[in-house]
C-alpha positions in Angstrom: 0.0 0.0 0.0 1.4 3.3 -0.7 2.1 5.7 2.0 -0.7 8.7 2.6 0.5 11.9 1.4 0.4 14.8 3.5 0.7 18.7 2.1 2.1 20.5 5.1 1.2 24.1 4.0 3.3 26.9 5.0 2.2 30.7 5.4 4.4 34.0 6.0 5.4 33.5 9.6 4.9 29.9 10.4 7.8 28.4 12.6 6.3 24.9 13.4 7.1 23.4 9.8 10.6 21.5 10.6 8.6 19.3 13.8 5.2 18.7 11.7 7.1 17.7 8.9 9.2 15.4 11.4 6.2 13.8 13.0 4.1 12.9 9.6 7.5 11.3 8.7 7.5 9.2 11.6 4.1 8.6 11.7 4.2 6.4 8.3 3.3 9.1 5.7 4.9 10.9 2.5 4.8 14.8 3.0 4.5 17.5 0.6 5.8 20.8 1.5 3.8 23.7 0.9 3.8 27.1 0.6 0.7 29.7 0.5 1.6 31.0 -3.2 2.4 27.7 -4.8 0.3 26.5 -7.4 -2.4 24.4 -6.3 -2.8 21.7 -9.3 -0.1 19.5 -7.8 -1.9 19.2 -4.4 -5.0 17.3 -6.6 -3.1 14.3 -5.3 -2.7 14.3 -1.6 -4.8 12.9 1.0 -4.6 15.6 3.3 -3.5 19.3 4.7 -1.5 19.8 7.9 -1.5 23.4 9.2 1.3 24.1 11.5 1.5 26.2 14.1 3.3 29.6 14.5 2.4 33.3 13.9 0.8 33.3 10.0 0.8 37.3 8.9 2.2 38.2 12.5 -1.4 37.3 13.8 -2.1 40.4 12.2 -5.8 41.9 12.7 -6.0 38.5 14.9 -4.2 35.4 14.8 -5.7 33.0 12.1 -8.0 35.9 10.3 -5.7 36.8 7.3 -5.1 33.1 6.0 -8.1 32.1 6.6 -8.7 34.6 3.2 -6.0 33.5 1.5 -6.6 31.5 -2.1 -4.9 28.6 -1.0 -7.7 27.9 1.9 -10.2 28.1 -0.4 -8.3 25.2 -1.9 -8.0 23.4 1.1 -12.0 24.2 1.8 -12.7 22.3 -1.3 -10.8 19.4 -0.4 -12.2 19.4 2.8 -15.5 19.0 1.3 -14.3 16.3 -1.2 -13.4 14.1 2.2 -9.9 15.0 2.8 -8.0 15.3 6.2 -7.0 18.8 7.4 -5.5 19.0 10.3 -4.5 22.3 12.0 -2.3 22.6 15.4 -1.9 25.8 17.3 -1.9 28.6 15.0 -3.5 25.8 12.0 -6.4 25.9 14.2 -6.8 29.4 14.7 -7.0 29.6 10.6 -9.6 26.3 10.9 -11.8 28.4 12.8 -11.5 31.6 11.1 -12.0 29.3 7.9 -15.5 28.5 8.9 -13.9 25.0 8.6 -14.7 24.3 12.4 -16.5 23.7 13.9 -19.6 23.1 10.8 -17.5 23.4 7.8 -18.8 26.9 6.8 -19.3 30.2 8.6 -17.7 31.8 11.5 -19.0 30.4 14.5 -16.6 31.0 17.4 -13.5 32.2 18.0 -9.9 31.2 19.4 -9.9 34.5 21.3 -6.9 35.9 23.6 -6.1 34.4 26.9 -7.9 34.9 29.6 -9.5 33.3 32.5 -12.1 35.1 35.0 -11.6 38.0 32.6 -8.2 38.6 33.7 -5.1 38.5 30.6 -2.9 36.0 31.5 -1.0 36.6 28.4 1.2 34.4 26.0 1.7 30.8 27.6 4.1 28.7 26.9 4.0 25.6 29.6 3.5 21.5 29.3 -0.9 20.9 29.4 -2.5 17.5 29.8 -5.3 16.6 27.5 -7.5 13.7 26.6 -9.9 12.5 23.8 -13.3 13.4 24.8 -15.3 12.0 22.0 -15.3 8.4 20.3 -12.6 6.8 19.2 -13.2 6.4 16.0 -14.8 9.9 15.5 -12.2 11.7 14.3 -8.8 11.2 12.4 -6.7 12.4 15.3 -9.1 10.8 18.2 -7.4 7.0 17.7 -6.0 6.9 20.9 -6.4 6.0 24.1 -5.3 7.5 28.1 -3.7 10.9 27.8 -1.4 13.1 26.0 1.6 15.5 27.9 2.0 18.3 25.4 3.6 21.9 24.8 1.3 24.7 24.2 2.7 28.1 23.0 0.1 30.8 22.5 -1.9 33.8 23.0 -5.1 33.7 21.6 -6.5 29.8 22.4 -9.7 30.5 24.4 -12.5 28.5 22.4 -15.5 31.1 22.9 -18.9 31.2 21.2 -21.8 33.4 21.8 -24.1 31.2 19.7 -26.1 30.0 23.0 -27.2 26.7 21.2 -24.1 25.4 19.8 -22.2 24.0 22.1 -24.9 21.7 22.8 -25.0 20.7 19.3 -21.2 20.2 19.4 -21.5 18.0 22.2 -24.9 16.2 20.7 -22.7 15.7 17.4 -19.7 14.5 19.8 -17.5 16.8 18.0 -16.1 18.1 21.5 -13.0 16.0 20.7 -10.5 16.5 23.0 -10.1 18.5 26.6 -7.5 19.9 28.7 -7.5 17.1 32.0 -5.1 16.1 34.8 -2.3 12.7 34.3 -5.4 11.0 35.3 -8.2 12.2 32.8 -10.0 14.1 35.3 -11.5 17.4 32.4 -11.4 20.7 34.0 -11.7 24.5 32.3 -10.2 26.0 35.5 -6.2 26.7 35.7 -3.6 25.0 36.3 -5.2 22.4 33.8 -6.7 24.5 31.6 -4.2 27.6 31.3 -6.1 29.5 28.4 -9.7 30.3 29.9 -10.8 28.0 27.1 -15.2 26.9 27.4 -15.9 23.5 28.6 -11.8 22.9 28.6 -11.8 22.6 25.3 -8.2 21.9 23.8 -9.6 20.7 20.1 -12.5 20.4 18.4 -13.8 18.5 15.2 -15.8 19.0 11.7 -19.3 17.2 11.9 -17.4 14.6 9.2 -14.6 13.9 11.5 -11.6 14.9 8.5 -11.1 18.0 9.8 -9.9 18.4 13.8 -8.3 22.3 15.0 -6.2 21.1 18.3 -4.3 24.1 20.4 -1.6 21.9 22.0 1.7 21.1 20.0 1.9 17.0 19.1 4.1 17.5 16.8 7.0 18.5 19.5 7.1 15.4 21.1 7.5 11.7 20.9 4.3 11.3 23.4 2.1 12.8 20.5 3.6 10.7 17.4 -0.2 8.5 18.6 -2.1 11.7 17.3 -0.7 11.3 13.9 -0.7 7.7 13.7 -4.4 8.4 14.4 -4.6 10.3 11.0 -2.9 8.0 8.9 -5.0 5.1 10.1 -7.8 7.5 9.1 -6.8 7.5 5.5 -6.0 4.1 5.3 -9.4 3.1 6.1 -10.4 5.9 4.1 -13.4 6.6 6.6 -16.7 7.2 5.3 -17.8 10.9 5.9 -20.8 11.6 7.8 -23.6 13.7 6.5 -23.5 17.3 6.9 -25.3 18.7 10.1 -27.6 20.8 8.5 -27.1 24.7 10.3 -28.3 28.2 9.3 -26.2 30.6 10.1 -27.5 34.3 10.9 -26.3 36.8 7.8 -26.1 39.9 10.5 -23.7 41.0 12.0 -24.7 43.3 15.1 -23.0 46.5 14.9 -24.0 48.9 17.7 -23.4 53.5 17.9 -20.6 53.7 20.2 -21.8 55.5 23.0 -20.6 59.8 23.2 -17.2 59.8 25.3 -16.0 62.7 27.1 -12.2 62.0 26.0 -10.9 59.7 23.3 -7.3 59.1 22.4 -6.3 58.0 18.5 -2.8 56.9 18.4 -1.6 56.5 14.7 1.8 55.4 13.5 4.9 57.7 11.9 5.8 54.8 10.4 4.2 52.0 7.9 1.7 50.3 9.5 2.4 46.9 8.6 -0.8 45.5 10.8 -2.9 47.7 8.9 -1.6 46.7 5.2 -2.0 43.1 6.0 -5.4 43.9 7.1 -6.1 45.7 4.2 -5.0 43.5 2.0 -7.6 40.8 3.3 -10.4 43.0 3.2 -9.9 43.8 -0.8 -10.1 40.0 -1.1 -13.7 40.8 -0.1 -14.2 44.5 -1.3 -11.4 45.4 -3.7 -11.7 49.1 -3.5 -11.5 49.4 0.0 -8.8 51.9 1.9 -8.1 51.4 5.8 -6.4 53.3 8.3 -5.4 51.9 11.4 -5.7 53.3 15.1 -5.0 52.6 19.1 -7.9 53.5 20.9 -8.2 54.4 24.5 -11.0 56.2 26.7 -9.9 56.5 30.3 -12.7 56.6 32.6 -11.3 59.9 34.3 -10.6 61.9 31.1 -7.0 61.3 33.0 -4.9 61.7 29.2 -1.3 61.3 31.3 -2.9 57.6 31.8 -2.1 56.4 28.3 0.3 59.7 26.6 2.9 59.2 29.6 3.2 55.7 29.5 5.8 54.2 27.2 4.0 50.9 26.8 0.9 52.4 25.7 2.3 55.4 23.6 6.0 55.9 22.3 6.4 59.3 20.9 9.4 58.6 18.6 6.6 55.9 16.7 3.5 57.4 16.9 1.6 60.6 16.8 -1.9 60.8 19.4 -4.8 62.5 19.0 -7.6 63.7 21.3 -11.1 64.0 20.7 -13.3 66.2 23.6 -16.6 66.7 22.4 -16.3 65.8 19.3 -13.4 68.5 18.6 -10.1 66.4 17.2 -6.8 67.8 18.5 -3.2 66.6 18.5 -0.9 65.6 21.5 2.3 67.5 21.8 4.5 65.4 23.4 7.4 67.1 23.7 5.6 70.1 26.0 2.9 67.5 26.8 -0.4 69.6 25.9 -2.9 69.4 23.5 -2.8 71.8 20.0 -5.1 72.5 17.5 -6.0 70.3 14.3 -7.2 70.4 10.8 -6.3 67.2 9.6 -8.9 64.3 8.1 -7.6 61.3 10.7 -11.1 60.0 11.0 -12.7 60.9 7.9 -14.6 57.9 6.4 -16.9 55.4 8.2 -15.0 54.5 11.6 -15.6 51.0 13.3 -14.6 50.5 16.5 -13.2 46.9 18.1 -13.5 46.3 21.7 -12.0 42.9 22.8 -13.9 40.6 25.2 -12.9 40.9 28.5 -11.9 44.3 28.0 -8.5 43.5 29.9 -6.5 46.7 28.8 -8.2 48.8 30.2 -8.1 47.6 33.5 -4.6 49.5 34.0 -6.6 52.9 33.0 -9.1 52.6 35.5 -12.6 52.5 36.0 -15.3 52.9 33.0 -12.1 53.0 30.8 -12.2 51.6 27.3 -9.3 50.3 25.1 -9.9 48.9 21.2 -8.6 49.3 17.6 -10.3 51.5 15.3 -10.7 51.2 11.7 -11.3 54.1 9.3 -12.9 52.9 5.9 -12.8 54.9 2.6 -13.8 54.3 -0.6 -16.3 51.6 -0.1 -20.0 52.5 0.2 -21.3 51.4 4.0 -23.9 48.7 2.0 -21.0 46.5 1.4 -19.0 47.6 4.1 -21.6 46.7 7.0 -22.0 42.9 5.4 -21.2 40.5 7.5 -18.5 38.6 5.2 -16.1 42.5 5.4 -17.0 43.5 9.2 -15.9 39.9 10.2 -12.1 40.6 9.3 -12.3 43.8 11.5 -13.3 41.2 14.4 -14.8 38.1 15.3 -18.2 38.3 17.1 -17.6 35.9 19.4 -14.6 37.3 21.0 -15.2 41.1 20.3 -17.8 43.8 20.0 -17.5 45.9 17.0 -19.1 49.4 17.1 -19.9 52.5 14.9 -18.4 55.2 16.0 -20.3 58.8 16.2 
């Protein structure tokens, strides 16, 4: 019997391809290196996608969101659908998810949001996790296993979150749930020092409703303990596993938008240099609506109109990068930060339609205190607000169900 091939596809800041590549080897199966911008006729051929982990685009916009737009996954969508295996770890799952690709094949329906647990930041985490299949064995490729797994995890933004209030009980009706962080002894908790990330339920990986395509946070690949996990995959191909049907799902074509409320003080903090978080952003919203211009801002509203909270603090504002702006009462002026004061302005900094992002929790602005507000703004141009407020171009700006995204007056 030949050996399964495996395309392990690599995007613009990737760093797990050397170990994946490593563990398909060992595992039994031929790989196929990858990159985003080759041609995809030659991939016709393989029997499945591996998406390593990494930082794809810097995790620009937010980790996963600008692949996930890229014309290679729309290749890999399409196998998916034909009944191949795609397999994303770490950041891979990030792009699954953003993909639509999980957890029911099409739409975005949660969200690998930042790190947090009882809406506190803990930040980027890089420790050893426990975790254990929590669905059948044979439900998944990856869930051929038995007992538990020791694994790395190394990220920022691996908090599975939904706001769709009924489908995480269709996820675990469907038993695509598939595996969750536990102790050496299998006990499943979503409270730290199991599970680290704030994640729902404890949930370290999830499935497709077919079973070919599983998004796992923890790192495998790294380690001699998870060669089972990949073992698992190639016995999927071998048996060539029959695909269940697809679970039917409607998902809603809004996207709720709210008027940010009036503030008393706002600060705009805008970059001297090229915004390279802002291009990249750009670039995947003209995949969408080609005409599109972006500008991109730090936004902060301290509770207490107190300005020297963010325009003295190096970590919030550095002066020799970025110019600030101040908006009281709807007047825009421009921070002075060599005499620290505030000076008129004529400029156009927020001239187009301007969408504001909130992350949820809020955790920057707990440092600002009370009834403060911290976010990323977007000013759009050139694109009429028909197209702009669809939900397919508002959800590269953010992802519902791990941000707010309002209108701003």
């Amino acid at each position: 019997m030949e050996k399964p091939r495996i395309a392990v596809v690599s995007f613009p800041g990737n760093n797990c391809e050397v170990e994946s590549i490593r563990a398909v080897k060992q595992s039994g199966m031929e790989v196929v290196f990858v990159k985003w911008n080759d041609p995809v006729d030659s991939l016709e051929s393989v029997d499945g996608f591996f998406l390593p982990g990494g930082f794809s685009y810097e995790d620009r916009g937010r980790a996963g969101m600008v692949p996930a737009r890229d014309p290679m996954m729309a290749h890999i969508i399409e196998q998916a659908a034909q009944g191949k295996v795609v397999i994303g770890n770490c950041n891979g799952a990030q792009v699954l998810v953003e993909s639509g690709l999980i957890p029911l094949d099409r739409g975005l329906a949660m969200s690998l949001a930042r790190n947090a647990v009882d809406g506190e930041a803990v930040g980027f985490l890089n420790e050893w996790v426990w975790i254990t299949r929590t669905c059948a064995r044979d439900r998944c490729a990856t869930s051929d296993w038995e007992g538990v797994m020791h694994l790395p995890i190394a990220h920022g933004e691996g908090r599975f979150v939904t706001k769709d209030t009924d489908l995480i009980e269709e996820l675990k009706k469907n038993d695509q749930l598939a595996f969750s962080y536990c102790d050496a002894s299998r006990r499943v908790s979503d409270k730290p020092p199991l599970c680290p990330n704030g994640s729902l339920l404890g949930i370290a990986g999830i499935c497709n409703p077919a079973g070919n395509v599983v998004a796992l946070m923890p790192h495998p690949e790294r380690t001699q303990e998870g060669l089972r996990y990949f073992l698992s995959i190639r016995k999927w191909i071998e048996r060539r596993k029959k695909l269940l049907p697809p679970v039917p799902r409607t998902l809603s074509e809004e996207y709720p938008v709210a008027v940010a409320p009036k503030r008393s003080c706002e600060i705009f903090i805008d970059t001297i240099i090229t915004n390279n978080e802002e291009r990249t952003v750009e670039q995947a919203a003209r995949r969408i609506a080609s005409t599109i211009s972006l500008k991109q801002l730090k936004y902060f509203a301290p509770g207490k109109d107190a300005v020297d909270s963010v325009l003295t603090h190096l970590s919030l504002f550095n002066p020799n990068k970025e110019i600030a702006y101040i908006r009281r009462e709807g007047k825009l002026l421009r921070w002075n930060p060599d005499v620290k004061r505030e000076e008129s302005y004529t400029g156009n900094l927020l001239e187009g339609s301007v969408l504001l992002r909130i992350d949820e929790p809020d955790t920057g602005a707990r440092q600002l205190g009370e009834g403060s507000v911290t976010g990323v703004c977007y000013v759009c141009s050139n694109i009429d607000e028909q197209k702009l407020y669809t939900r397919e171009v508002l959800e590269v700006f953010a992802n519902p169900h791990a941000s707010q995204l309002l209108k701003m007056p």
